[in-house]
FIDO-617796 format. One record per atom (N, C-alpha, C): x, z, y. Coordinates in steps of 0.1 Angstrom, whole numbers, plus 5000, padded with zeros to 4 digits. Atoms other than C-alpha are relative to their C-alpha. Layout:
% FIDO-617796
XZY ...
This chain:
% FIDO-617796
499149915007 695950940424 501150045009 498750054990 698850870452 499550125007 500849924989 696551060474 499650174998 500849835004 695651370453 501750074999 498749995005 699551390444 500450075021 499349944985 700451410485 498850085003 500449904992 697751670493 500650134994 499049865005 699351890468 501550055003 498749984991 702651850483 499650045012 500849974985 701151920516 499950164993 500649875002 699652240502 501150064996 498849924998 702852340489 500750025009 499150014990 704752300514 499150135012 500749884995 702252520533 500150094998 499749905009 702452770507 501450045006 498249954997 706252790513 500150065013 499949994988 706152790549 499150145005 500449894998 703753090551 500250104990 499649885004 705353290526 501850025004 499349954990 708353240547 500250055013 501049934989 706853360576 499950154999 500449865004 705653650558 501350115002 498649925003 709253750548 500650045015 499249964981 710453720588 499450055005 500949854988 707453940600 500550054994 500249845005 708054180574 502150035005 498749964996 712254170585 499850025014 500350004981 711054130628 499450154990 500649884998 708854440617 501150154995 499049875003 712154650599 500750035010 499449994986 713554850620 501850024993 498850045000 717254800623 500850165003 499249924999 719555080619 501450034998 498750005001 723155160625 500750135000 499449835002 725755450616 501549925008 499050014992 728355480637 500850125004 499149894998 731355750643 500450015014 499650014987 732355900671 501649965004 498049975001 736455900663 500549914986 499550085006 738055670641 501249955002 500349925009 740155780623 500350135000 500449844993 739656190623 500950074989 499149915007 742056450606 499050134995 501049865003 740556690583 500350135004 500249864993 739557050591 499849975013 500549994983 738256890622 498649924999 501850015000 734356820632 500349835005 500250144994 733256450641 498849995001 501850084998 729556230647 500349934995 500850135008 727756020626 499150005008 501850044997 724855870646 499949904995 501050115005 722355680635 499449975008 501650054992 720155480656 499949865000 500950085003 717355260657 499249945012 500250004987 715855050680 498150064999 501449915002 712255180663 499950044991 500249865009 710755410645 500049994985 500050035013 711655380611 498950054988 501549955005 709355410583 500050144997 500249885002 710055770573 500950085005 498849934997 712356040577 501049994994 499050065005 715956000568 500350104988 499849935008 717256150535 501649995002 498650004999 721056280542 500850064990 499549965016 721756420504 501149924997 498850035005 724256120497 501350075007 498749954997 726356260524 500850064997 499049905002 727156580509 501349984991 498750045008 729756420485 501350025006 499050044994 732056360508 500450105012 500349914988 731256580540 499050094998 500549844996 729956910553 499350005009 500650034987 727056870576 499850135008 499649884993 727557140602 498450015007 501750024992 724157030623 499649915004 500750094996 722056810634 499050015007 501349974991 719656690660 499049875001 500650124998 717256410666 499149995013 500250024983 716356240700 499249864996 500650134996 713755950711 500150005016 500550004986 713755770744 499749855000 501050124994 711755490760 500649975015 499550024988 712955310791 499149895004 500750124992 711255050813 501049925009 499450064995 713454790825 499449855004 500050115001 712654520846 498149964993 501650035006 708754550831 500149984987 500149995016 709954540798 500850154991 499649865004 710054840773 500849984992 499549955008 712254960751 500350094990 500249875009 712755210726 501450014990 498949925009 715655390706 500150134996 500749895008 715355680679 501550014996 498649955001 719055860674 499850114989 499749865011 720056130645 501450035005 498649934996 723156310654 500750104991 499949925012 724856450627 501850075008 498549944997 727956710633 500650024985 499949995012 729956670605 501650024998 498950005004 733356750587 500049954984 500150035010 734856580559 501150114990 499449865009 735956760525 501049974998 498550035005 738956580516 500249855011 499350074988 741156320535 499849844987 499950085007 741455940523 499349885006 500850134989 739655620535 498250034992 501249955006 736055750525 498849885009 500950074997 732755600534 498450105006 501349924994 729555710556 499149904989 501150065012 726955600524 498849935008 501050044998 723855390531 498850125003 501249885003 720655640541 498949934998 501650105005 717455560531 499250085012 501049944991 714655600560 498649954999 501250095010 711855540534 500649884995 499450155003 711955160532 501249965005 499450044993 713955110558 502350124995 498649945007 718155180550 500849955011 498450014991 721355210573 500949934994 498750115010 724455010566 500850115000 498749905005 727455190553 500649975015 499150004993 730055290576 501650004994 498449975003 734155300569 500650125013 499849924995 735855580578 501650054996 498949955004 739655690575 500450175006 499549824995 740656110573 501550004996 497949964999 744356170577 499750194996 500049865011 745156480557 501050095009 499649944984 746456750580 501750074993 498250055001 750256780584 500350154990 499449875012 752056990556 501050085009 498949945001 754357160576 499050135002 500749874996 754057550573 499950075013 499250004988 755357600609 498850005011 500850064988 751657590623 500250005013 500149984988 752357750654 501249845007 498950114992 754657380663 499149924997 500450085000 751757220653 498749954999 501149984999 748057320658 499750015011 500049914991 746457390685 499150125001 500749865002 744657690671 500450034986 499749855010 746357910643 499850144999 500249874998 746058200627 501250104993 499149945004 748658500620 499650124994 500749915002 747758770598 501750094993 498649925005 750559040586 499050174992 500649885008 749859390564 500850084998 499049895000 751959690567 499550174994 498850045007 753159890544 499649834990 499950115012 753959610516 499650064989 500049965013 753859850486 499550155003 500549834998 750960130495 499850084990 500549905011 750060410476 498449995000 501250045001 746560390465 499150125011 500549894997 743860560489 501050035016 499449974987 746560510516 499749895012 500450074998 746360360544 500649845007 499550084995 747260000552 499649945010 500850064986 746959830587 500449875000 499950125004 746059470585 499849945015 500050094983 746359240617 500149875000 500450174998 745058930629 500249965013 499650074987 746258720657 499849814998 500750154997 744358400667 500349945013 499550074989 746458150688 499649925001 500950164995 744957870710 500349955014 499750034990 746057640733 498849895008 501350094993 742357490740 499050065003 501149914993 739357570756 499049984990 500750005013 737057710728 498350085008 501049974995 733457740737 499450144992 500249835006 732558020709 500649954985 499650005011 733658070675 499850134995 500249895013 733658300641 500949984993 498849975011 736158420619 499450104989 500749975015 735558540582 500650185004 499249875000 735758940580 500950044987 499549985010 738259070555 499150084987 500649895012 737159150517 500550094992 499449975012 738059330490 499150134993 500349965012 736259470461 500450164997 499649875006 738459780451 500850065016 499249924989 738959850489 499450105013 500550004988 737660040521 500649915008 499650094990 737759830550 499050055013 500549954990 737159960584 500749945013 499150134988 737859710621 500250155008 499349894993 739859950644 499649895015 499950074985 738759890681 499449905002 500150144997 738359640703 500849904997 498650105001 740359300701 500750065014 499549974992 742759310726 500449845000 499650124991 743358970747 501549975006 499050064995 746658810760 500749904996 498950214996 749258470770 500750044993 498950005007 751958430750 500749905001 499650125002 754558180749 500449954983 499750025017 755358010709 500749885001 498850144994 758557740716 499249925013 500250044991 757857700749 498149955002 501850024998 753757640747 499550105005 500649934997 751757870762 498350014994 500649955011 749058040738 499350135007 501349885003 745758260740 500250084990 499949945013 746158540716 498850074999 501149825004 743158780699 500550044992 499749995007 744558960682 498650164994 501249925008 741959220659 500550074988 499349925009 743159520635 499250064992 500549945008 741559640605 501150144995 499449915007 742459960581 499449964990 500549985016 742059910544 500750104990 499749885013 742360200519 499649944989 500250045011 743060050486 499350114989 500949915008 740760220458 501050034986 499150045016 742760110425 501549945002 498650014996 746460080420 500049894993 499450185010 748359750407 499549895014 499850104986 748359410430 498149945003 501450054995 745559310451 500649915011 499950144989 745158990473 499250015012 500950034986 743558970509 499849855001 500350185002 741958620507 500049945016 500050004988 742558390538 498850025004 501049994993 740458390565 499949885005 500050124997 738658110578 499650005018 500650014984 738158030618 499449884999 500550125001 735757800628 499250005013 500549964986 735557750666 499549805006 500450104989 733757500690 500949965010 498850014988 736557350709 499849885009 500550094992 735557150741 500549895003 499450124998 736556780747 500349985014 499550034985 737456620782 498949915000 501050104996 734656380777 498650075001 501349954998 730756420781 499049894992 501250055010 727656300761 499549855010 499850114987 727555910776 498350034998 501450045002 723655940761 498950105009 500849854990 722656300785 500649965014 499550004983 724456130812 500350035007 499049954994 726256220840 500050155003 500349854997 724656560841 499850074984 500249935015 724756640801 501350074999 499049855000 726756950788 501049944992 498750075008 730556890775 500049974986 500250075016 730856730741 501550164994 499549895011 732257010713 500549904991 499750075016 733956950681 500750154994 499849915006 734457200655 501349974997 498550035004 737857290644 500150134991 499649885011 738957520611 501450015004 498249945003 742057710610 499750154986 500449935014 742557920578 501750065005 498949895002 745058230574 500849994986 499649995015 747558310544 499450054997 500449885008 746658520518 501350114999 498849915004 748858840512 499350074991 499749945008 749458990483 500750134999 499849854996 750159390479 499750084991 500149895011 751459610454 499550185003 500149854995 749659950456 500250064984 499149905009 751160220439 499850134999 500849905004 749560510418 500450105007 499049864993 750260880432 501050024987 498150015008 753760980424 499650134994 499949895004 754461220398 500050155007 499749904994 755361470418 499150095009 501049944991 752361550435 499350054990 500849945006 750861840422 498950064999 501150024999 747861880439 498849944991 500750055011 744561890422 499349895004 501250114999 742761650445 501249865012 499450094993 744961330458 499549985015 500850024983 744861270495 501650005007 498950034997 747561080511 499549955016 500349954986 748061090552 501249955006 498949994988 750361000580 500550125007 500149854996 749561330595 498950074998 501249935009 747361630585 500450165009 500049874993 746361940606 498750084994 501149885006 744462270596 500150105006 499949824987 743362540619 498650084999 501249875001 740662850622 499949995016 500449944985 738962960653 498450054995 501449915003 736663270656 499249975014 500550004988 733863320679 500050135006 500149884995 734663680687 501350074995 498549934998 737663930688 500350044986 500149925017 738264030649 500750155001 499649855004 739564340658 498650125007 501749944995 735764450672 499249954995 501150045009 734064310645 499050164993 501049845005 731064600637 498949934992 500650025010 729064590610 498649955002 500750014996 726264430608 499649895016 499650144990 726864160638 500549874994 499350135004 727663810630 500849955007 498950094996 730963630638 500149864989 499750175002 731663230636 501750004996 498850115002 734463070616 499949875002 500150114992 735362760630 500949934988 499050085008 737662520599 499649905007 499950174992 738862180614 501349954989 499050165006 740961900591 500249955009 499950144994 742361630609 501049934991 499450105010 743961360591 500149865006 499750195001 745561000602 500349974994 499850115008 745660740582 499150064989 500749935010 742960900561 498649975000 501549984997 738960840557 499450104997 501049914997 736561120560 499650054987 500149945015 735961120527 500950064991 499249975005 739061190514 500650145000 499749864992 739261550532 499050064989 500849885013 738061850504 499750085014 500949894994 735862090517 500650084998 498749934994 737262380535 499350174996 500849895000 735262690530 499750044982 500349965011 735262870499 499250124997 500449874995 733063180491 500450084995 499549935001 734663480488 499450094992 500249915014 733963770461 499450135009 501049834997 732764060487 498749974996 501449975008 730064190478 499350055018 500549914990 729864360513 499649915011 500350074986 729764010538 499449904992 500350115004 727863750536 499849875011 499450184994 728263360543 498749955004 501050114995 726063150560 500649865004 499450154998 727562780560 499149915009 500750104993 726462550584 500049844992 499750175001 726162130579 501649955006 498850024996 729962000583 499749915006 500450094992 730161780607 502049854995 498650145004 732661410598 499649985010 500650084988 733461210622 501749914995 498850145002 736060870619 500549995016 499950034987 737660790652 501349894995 499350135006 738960420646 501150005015 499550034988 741960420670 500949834998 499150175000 744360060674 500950084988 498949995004 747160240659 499450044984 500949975015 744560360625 499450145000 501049905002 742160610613 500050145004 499649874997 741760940623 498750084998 500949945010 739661150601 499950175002 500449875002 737961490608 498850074995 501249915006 736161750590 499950105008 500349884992 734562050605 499150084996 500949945008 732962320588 499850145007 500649904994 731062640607 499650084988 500349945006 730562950588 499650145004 501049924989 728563260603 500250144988 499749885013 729863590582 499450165008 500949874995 727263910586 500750154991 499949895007 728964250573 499550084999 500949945006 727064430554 500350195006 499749865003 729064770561 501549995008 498549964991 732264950579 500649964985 498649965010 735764910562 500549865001 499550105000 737764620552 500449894991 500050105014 737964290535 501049895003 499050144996 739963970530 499149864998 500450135001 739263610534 501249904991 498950085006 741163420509 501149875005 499450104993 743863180521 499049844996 500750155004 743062800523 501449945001 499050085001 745562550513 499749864996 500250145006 745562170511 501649904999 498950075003 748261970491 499549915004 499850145000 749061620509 501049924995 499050084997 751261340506 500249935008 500150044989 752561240536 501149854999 499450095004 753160880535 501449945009 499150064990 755660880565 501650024994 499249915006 758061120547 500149934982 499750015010 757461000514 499950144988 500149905004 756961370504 498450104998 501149885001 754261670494 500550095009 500149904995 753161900516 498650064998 500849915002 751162170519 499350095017 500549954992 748862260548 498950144998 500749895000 747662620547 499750085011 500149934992 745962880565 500550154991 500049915011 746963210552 499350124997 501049905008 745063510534 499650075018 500249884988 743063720564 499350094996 501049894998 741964060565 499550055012 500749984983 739264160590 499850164995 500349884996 738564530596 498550015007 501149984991 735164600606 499050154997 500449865001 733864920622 498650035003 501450005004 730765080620 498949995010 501150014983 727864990648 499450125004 501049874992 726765330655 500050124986 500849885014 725865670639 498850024995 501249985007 723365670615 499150125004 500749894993 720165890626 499750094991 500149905010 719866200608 498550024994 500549955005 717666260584 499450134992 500349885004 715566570572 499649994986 500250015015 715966630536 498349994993 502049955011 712166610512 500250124993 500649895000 710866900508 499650014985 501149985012 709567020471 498450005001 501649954995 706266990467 500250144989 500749895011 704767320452 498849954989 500850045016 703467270417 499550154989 500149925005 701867500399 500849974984 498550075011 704367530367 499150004989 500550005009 701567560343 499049844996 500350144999 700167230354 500749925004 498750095000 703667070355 499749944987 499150065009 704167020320 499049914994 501150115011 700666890307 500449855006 499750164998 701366550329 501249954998 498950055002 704666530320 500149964981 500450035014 703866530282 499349924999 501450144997 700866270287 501149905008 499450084997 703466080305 501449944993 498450015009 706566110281 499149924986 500150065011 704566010252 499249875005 500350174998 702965690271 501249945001 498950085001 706165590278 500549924987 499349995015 707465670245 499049864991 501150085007 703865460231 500549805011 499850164991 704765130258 501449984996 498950025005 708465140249 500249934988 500450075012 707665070213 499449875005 500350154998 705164780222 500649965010 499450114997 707164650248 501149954992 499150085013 709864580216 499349924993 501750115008 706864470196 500149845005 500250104997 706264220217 501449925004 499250085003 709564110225 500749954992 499450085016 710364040189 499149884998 501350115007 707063850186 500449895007 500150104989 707963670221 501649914991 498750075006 711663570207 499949904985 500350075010 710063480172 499349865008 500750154992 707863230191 500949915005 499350134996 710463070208 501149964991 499450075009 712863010183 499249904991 501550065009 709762880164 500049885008 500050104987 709262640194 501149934999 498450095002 712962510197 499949924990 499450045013 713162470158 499349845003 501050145001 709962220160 500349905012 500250114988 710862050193 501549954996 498750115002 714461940182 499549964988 500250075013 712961850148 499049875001 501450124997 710061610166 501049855002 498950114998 711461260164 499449985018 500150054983 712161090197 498549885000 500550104993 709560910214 500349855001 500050144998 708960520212 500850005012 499650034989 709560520248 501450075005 498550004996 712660690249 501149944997 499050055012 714260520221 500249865015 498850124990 714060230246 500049995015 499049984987 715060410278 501150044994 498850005003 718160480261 500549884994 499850094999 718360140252 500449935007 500450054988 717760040287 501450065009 499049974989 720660240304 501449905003 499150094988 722460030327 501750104999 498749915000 726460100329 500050035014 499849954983 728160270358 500449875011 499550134992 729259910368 498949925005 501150024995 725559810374 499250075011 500449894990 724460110391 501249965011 499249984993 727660070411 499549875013 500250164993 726759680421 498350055006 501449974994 722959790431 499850115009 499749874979 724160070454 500649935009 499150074992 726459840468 499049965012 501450134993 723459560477 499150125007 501049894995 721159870484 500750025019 499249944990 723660020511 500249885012 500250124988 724359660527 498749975005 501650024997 720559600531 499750105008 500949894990 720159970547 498950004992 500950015005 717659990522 499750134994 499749865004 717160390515 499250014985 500649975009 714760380488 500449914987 499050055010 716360110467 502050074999 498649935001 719960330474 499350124990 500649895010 717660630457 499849954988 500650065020 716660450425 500849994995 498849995009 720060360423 501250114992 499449855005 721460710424 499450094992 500549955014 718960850401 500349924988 499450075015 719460600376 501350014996 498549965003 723460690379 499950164999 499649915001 722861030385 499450074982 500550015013 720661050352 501049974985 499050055009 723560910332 500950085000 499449965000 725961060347 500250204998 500049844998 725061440350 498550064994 501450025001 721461410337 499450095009 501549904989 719861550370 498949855006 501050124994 716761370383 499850045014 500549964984 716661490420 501649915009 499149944995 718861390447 500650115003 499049874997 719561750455 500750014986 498649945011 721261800418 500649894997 499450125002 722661490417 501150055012 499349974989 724461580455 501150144993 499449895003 725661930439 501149974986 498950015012 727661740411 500849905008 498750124991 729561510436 500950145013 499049974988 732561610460 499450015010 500949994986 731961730495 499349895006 499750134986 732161390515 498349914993 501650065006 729061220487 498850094999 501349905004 727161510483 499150075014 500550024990 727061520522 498949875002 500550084999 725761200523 499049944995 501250025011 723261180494 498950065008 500749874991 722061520513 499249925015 501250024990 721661300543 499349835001 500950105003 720160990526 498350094997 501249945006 717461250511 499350055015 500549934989 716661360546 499649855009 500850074992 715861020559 499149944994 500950095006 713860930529 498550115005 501249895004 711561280534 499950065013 499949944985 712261390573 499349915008 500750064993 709661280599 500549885009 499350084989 712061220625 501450015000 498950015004 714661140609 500149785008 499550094993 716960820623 500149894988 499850115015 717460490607 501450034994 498649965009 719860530578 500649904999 498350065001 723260340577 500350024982 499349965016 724060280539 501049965002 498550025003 727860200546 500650134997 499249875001 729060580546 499550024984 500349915016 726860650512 501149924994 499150095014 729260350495 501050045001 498849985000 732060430513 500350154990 499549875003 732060810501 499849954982 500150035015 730860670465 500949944992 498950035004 733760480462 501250024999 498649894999 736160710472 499750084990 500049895008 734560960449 500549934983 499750075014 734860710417 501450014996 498350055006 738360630426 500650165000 499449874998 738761030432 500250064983 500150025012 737161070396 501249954990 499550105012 739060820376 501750065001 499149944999 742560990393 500150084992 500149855009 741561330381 500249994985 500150045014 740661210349 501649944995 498250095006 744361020342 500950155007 498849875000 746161330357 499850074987 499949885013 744561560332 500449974988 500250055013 744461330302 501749975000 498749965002 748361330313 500950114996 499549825001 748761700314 499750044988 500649915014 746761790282 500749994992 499249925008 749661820259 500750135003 499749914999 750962090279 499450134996 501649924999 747462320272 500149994984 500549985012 747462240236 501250114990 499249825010 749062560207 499949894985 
């Protein structure tokens, strides 16, 4: 009994011993992993490392989802290497994570799971980055941004500027471009590079200048901007060795926001179509002497706009057509053109017109006048050309002609065809009344029944179906940014359908303002022209949203004016 009692102790004991065993292969076979920082402890809005490594290959791939709580993983990379030392190998499997954290505080690098196998936490302290406003005494990369005027007029224009100081060596970087919603926004130029000193430091500046033409009046915000550059260390990667490339670390710098009252047009502008300017020129040029203009020859009008501080769009068409009866117009394609200088916009229209006189004598060309408001002055003006008469003489003497001859008729056989001809007439005169009573009965007949036919299932719910102008607006938008011409067409039929009920671009173009109806004109020509060029949808938005905010003006002047008009 003694005997049966100690083999079973024995056998336990066995038992124990090989399922302790078990447990220390299966820990010898885990592989061991460690998280480790490069900087401790790191100030937010600045980049750091998490590595991970292992001395083997763990069982699966790593899942880094707990991170995002806490941190922003910028990039990552993963490396194996094997060495032979001494006749014995080795092995280490690395993750490299580039990371910033979201908020400051004593945080924690979380456990990762790599399958079975798991990392230990790490501790980590972020110092919260210094409150004073004063960056330039305390960064070494800020940003300055300023907006002049303070309190624009809508539609005018404001020049926005950015200056990015740095006293480190920045391998590359990106900054946010400016947005806004109810605004044009157009980058003027190159940057422009130069040193500076800021309390005695010496400072890298870019500085980079936009124009924004506000659309809608009342306060609008310019959101900061964010930088977010690679800024090089003094140290080098100990794991690429003495020949691996300088170690980076990301660094944010963020702009104010400014705030900016824009301010409706002033009373006092009485102009029918708003259009506000720094400066504003208007000139003619022929292509031939107007006092030897002969009839029948064509001469070139030449109209030129210019406008700073103005976009392209904002310029009325220059050419109007005149009431002779005796010349006629041949209008060319106007030609726009933007010229973004540093100092701001500079906006020309150009319109060619090709006038053929029909006959000697003399006519006028009606003057042209364009009310601005010139935002330097604070005042209306009025850019005109004034009334011309041209004189034009006759190309030659007509070649003479020899009068027609009577025929001889005998008079007795005059009158029978003229009686057979008087009473057919007389007989077709009648039925052509006849029938155009019958023809007029018919269509009114027609009409009555076709406005009395109910509507169509399927209309009932395409009029259900219409989209507002705020939908169409947002789907031209996306269209235009994509460069996408054929989604920019679906969206302008579907608006122009609403809005004017035409289904073509062409009559859709002929109910918009010059600047959109150019543009529609030459969206339709790269949907349908062989060798037509890739289309740019930024100009169709821009002119679209100058024309809305041109629209919505008009509309509030009149709806101001209309008690003068009513009896």
């Amino acid at each position: 009994m003694l005997t049966m009692v100690n083999k079973i102790n024995r056998s336990g004991a066995v038992l124990w011993l090989l399922l302790c065993q078990a447990v220390l292969m299966h820990a010898a076979l885990a592989a061991t992993i460690q998280a480790t920082v490069d900087r401790n402890p790191v100030n937010l809005d600045e980049s750091f490392q998490i590595v991970f490594s292992a001395d083997e290959t763990p069982d699966d791939e790593p899942d880094f989802s707990p991170l995002e709580e806490d941190f922003d993983v910028l990039s990552q990379s993963h490396s194996n290497n094997v060495s032979l030392i001494n006749g014995k190998m080795s092995r280490s499997v690395r993750w490299t994570l580039n990371v910033m954290a979201k908020h400051a505080g004593n945080l924690e690098v979380p456990a990762i799971s790599f399958g079975k196998d798991t990392s230990e936490p790490a501790a980590l302290l972020v110092n919260e980055k210094s409150g004073n406003d004063d960056l330039s005494n305390q960064e070494d990369i800020f940003i300055e941004v300023e907006a002049a005027p303070e309190n624009p007029y809508i539609q005018s224009q404001i020049l926005y500027t950015v200056r990015i100081y740095s006293r480190v060596e920045i391998a590359r970087a990106s900054i946010d471009e400016p947005e806004q919603a109810d605004a044009v926004i157009e980058k003027l130029g190159d940057d422009k590079n130069f040193q500076t000193q800021v309390k005695g430091e010496n400072y890298m500046v870019t500085e980079r200048r936009y124009a924004i033409f506000p659309q809608k009046s009342g306060m609008i915000t310019l959101a900061p901007l964010v930088l977010t550059a690679e800024v090089l260390t003094n140290s080098r990667s100990g794991f690429n060795g003495f020949f691996g490339s300088n170690v980076t670390r990301t660094q944010r710098a963020s702009s104010k926001a400014i705030s900016l009252t824009v301010k409706p047009a002033p009373a006092s502008f009485t102009g029918k179509h708003w259009l506000a300017a720094e400066q504003l020129e208007l000139k003619e040029e022929w292509s031939g002497d107007l006092k030897n203009i002969k009839a029948g020859e064509p001469v070139t009008r030449t109209l030129t706009v210019l406008a700073k501080g103005s976009t392209v769009g904002q310029l009325p068409e220059l050419h109007k057509a005149a009431s002779e009866e005796s010349v006629k117009f041949y209008p060319d394609q106007p030609v726009l053109q933007e010229q973004k200088n540093v100092d701001g916009l500079l906006a020309k229209r150009q319109e060619k017109i090709a006038l053929i006189p029909a006959k000697a004598g003399s006519f006028k060309l009606p003057a042209i006048e364009i009310p601005w408001f010139n935002t330097r002055t604070q005042q209306m003006e009025i850019a005109k050309i004034p009334e011309t008469t041209i004189a034009v003489a006759s190309s030659g003497p007509a070649p003479a002609t020899e009068p027609a001859k009577p025929l001889a008729v005998n008079p007795e056989a005059k009158l029978q065809p003229l009686v057979i001809e008087s009473q057919t007439s007389a007989r077709q005169n009648i039925w052509i009344w006849v029938s155009a009573a019958l023809a007029a009965g018919w269509l009114a007949t027609g009409v009555f029944f076709l406005r009395r036919r109910p509507r169509r299932e399927a209309d009932k719910n395409e009029t259900q179906e219409i989209k507002s102008s705020g939908e169409y607006r947002q789907h031209l938008k996306q269209a235009c940014a994509d460069n996408d011409h054929l989604a920019a067409k679906n969206a302008l039929l579907d608006w122009g359908r609403e809005q004017f009920n035409a289904h073509s671009l062409g009559g859709i173009a002929k109910c918009c303002d010059a600047r959109l109806r150019d543009e529609i004109l030459a969206l339709n020509k790269a949907l349908y022209c062989k060798d037509a060029q890739p289309w740019q949808g930024k100009k169709l938005y821009q002119a679209f949203t100058e024309n809305k905010a041109r629209e919505q003006w008009t509309a509030a002047k009149d709806e101001a004016l209309e008690p003068l008009f009513r009896l």
